[in-house]
N, C-alpha and C positions, 0 to 999 in steps of 0.2 A: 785591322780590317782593310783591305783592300780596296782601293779605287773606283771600281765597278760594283762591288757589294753596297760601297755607304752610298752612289748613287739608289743602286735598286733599295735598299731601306729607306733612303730621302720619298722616293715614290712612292712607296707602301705608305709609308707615316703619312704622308701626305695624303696620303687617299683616306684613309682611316680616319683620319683627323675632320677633312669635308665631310665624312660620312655620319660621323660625329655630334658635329657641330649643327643646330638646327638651323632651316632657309636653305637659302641658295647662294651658295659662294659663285663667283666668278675664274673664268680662267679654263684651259684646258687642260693638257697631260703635261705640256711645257712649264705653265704656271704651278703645277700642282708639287710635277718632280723639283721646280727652281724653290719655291717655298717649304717644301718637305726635306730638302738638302740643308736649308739657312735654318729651319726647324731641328733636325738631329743635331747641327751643330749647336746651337742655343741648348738643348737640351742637355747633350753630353757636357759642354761649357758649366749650366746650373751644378748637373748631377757631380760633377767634381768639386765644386765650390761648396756646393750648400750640404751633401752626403757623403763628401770622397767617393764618389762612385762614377767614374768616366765609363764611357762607351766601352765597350770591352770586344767582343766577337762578335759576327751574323748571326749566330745560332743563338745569343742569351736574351732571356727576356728581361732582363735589366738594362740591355740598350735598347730592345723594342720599347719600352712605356717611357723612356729618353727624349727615343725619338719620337713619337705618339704624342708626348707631353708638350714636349717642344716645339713642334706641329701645329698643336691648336692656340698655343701661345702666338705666333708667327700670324696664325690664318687671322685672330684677334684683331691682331696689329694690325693685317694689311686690309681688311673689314674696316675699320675705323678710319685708316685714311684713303683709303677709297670711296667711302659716303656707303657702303650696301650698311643695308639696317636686317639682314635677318630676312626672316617672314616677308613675301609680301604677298599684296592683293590679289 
């Protein structure tokens, strides 16, 4: 996969992921595409590890839910040491 594809998948996953996730995440297109890149790669990193199954092409849906997965894992993270709790008032 090519350079410019795993960014546009970083931003998709990423967007998916806040979309996902209930509340309201912080951050804009910057933050979303930078955490949905560190996201793909955590995921494809797991998907090798724990299924033998790395990232493979832009078109297979076995690196979109990678990257998806790996996404919300990330947003988790970065939710928790950021102090946002989710939902608010």
């Amino acid at each position: 996969m090519g350079f410019f594809a795993f960014l546009l998948l970083g931003l998709i996953a990423g967007a998916i992921a806040k979309a996902i996730l209930p509340g309201r995440q912080g951050g804009g297109w910057f933050m979303t595409l930078l955490l949905g890149v560190i996201g793909a790669l955590l995921g494809g990193w797991l998907g090798s590890v724990l299924f033998d199954r790395p990232l493979k092409d832009f078109f297979s849906i076995q690196s979109w839910l990678l990257a998806i997965g790996g996404s919300i894992v990330v947003l988790l993270i970065y939710g928790a040491l950021t102090g946002r709790k989710g939902a608010r008032a």
